[in-house]
N, C-alpha and C positions, 0 to 999 in steps of 0.2 A: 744587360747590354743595350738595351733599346731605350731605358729609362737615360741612361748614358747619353745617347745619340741622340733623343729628345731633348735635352736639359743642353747640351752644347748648340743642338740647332737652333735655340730659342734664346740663346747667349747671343748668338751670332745674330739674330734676328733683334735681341735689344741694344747691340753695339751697331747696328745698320741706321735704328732708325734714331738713335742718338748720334750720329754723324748725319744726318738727315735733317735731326733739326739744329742742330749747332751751326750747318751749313747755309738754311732760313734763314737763319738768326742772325749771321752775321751779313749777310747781304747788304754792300751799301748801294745807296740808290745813286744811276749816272745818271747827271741831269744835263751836263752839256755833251756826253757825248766824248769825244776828242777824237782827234785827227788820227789820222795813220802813219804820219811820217813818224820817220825815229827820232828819238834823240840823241842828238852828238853833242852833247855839251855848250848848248845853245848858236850853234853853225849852223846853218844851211845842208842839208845833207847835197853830196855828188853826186849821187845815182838815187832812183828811184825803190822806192824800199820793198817793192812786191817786186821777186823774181820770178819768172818762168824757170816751170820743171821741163828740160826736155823728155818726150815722149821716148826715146831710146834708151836712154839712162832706167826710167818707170819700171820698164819691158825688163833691163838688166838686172834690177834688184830682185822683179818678183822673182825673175828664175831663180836668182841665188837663193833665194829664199825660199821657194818649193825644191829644190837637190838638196836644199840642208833640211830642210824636213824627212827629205828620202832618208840620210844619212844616220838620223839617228831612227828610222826604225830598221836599217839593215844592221847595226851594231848591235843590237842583241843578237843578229847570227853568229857574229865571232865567238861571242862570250858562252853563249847557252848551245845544247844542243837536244835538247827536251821538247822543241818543238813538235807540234803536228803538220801532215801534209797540208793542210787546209792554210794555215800563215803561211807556210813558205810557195804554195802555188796564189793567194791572194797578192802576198808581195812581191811573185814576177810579174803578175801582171798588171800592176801597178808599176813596177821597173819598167814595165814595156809602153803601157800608153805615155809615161813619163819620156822615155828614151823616144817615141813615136812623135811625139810631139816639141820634142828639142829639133828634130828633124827638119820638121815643118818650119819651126820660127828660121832653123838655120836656112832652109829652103829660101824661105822669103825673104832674108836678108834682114833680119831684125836683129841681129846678134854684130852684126859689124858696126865699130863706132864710126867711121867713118865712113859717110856717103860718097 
């Protein structure tokens, strides 16, 4: 088993550094550089091509995106029920600082898009 898990690790270790250098290799050099505007098919662009991120929006994703991280470690409760007390008192309290600090953002008004 081990001879296994060596020989795939050293697979993957000579598919690394052949993507390593393939990626050298094909490096072409910028020599002027270029602008940043976009291109529209040789127009003038109408707005400028770097937008700002609003900061409220930022704030909206991460959450979304830390409660769906919760979400898929609470969905192995429904499915299993083999666990130990130790996951299931680690993941309330992880529900709790989570829920503790949804609190807080709502506190401070970070979660309203409208100011």
């Amino acid at each position: 088993m081990s001879f296994l898990s060596l020989m795939f690790f050293l697979a993957m270790v000579v598919c690394g550094a052949i993507f390593v250098g393939f990626n050298i290799l094909s490096v072409k050099s910028v020599e002027g550089g270029g602008s940043s505007d976009p291109f529209e098919c040789g127009f003038d662009p109408l707005g400028g091509a770097r937008v700002a991120l609003s900061l409220r929006f930022f704030v909206l994703v991460v959450l979304f995106l830390v409660f769906d991280v919760e979400i898929v470690l609470i969905l192995p409760l429904i499915i299993f029920e083999g666990f130990s007390g130790w996951y299931y008192f680690s993941l309330s309290l992880i529900f709790i600082i989570l829920i503790l600090g949804l609190g807080y953002e709502w506190s401070e008004g970070s979660l309203s898009w409208c100011s």
